[in-house]
C-alpha positions as semicolon CSV with decimal commas, in nm:
position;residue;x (nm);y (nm);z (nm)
1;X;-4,730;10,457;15,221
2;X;-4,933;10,157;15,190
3;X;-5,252;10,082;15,453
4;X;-5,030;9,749;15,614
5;X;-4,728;9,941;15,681
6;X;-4,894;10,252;15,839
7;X;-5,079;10,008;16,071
8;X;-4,750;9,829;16,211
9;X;-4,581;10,168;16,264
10;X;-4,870;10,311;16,457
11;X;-4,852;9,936;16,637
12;X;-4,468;9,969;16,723
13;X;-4,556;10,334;16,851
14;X;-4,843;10,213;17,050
15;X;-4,573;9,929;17,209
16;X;-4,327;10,182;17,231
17;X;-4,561;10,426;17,440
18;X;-4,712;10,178;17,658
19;X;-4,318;10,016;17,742
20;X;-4,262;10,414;17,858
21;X;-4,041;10,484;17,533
22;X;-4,045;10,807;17,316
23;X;-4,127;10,740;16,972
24;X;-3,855;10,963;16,836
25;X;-3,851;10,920;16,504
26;X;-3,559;11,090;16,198
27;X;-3,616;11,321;15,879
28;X;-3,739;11,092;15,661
29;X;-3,494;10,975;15,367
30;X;-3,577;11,123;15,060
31;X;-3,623;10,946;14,717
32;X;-3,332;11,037;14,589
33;X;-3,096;10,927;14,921
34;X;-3,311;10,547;14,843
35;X;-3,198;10,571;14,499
36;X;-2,859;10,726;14,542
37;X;-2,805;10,392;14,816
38;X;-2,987;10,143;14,532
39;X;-2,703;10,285;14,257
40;X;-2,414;10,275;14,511
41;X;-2,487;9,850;14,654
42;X;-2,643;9,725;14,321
43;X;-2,990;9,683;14,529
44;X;-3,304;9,789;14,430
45;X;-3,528;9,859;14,754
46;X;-3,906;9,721;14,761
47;X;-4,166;9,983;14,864
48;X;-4,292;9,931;15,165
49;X;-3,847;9,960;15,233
50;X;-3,812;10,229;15,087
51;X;-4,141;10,385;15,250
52;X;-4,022;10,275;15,579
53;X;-3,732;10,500;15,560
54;X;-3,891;10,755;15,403
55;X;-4,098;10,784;15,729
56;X;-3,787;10,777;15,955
57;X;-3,428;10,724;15,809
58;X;-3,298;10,504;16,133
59;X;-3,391;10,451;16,495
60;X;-3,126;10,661;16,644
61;X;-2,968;10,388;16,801
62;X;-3,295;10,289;16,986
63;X;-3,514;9,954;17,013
64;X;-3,764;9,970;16,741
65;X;-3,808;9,587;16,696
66;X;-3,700;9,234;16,713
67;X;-3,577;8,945;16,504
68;X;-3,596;8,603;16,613
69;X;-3,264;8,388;16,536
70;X;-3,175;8,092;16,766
71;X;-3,339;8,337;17,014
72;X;-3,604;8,683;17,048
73;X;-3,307;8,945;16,969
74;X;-3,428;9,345;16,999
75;X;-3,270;9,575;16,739
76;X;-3,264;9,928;16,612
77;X;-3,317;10,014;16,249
78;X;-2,983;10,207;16,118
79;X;-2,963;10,505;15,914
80;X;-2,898;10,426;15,560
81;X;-2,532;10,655;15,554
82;X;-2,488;10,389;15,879
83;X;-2,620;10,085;15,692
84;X;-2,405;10,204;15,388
85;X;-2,108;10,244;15,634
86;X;-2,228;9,847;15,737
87;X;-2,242;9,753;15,425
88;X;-1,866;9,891;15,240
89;X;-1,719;9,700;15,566
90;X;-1,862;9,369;15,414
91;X;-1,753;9,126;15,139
92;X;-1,876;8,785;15,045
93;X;-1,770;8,534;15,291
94;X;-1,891;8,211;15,236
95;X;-1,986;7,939;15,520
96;X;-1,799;7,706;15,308
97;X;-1,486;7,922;15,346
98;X;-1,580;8,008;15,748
99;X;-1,530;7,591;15,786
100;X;-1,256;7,554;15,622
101;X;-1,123;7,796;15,879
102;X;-1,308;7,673;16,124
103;X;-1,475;7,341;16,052
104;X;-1,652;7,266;16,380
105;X;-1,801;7,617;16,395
106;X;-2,072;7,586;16,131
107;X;-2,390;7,333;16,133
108;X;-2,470;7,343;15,761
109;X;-2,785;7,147;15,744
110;X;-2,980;7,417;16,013
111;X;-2,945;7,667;15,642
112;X;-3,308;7,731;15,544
113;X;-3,284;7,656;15,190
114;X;-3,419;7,997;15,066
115;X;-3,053;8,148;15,203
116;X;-2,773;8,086;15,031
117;X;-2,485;7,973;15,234
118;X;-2,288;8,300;15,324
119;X;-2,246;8,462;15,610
120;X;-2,161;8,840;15,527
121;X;-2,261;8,873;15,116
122;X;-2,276;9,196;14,879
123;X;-2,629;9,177;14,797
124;X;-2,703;9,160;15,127
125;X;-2,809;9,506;15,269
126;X;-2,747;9,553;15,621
127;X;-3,080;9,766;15,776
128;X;-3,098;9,650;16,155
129;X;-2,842;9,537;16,428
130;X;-2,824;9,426;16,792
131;X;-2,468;9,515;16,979
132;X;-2,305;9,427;16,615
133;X;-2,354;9,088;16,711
134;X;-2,687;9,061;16,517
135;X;-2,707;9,245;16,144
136;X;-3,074;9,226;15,992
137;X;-3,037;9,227;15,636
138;X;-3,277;9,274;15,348
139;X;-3,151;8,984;15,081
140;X;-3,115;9,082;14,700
141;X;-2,957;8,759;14,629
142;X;-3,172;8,447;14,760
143;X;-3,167;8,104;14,644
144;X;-3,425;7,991;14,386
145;X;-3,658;7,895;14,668
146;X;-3,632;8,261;14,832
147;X;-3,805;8,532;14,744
148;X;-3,587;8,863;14,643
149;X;-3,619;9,095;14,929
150;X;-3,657;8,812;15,168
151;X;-3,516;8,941;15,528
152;X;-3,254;8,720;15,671
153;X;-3,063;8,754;16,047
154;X;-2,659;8,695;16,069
155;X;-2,599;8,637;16,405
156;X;-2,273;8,607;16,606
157;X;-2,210;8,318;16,859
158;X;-2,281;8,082;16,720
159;X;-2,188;8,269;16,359
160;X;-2,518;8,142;16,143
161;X;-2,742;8,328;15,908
162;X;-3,136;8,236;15,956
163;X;-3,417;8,283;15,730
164;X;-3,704;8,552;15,914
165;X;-3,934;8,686;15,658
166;X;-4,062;8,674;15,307
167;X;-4,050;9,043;15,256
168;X;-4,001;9,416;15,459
169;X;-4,401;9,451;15,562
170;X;-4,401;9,067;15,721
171;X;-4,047;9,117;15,871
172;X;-4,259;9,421;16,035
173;X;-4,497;9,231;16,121
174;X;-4,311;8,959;16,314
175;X;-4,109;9,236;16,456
176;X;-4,407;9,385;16,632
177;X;-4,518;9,032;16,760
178;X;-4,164;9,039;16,906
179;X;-4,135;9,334;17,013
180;X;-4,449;9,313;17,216
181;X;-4,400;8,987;17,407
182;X;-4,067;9,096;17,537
183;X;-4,133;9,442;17,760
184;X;-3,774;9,313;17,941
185;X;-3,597;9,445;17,619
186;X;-3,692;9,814;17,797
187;X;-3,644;9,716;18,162
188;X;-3,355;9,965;18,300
């Protein structure tokens, strides 16, 4: 495990702690659960991914982070036999097709240009969720502006997908920034 991504663990621990949360983390996935996923979706995982889940396969359903869409969001990290699960459930559905069914729904010229303009898409890995109203995904399928591995949000209600990161580590990153200005997320 790279330096960066040790760091923002032990910083989303630290959060964690200080909100009153266990830090209860899963067996780790092993390298051949990553690669057995990679074969099955046609996705091949960057490191600091596939380290990440090597450290804890999931969040058992708890807050680890956040994602910022039209608003600060928290979400848990799924397992990948969940995220798997996520992702079988899912086939390419364009926004094109979403406004033809629904043509005041979608407000196409918000799309960061590094997404392409789906809302649920195979290459699309689902790794994080909110209430299954908000699905984090990691992208294997960007536009030529993105960057392959790029982390994008769907979210529900309004139905859009927004750009958040250029990669896994900076997703992190951002999640921790998140996750720290909004203590409320843990407020019983």
């Amino acid at each position: 495990m790279k330096n960066e991504l040790f760091r923002e663990i032990e910083r989303m621990k630290a959060t964690l702690l200080e909100y009153g949360k266990e830090f209860v983390v899963n067996k780790g996935a092993s390298d051949e659960d990553i690669a057995r996923i990679e074969r099955i979706v046609g996705i091949r995982f960057d490191d600091d991914f596939k380290d990440f889940y090597k450290f804890s396969n999931g969040s058992q359903d708890e807050t680890w982070g956040g994602v910022f869409s039209d608003q600060p969001i928290p979400i848990s990290f799924l397992s990948l036999e969940s995220a798997l699960e996520e992702w079988k459930s899912l086939g390419d559905w364009s926004m094109e097709e979403f406004r033809r069914k629904f043509p005041r729904a979608l407000d196409m010229s918000k799309l960061d240009r590094r997404v392409k303009p789906f809302l649920r898409h195979r290459l699309w890995f689902p790794f994080g969720e909110w209430d299954n109203n908000t699905i984090v995904y990691y992208d294997a399928d960007p536009t030529e502006q993105g960057k392959y591995g790029q982390i994008i949000v769907y979210q529900h209600d309004p139905d859009f997908v927004y750009y958040v990161a250029d990669c896994f580590l900076n997703f992190l990153r951002m999640s921790n920034d998140l996750l720290k200005k909004n203590q409320e997320w843990f407020e019983e």
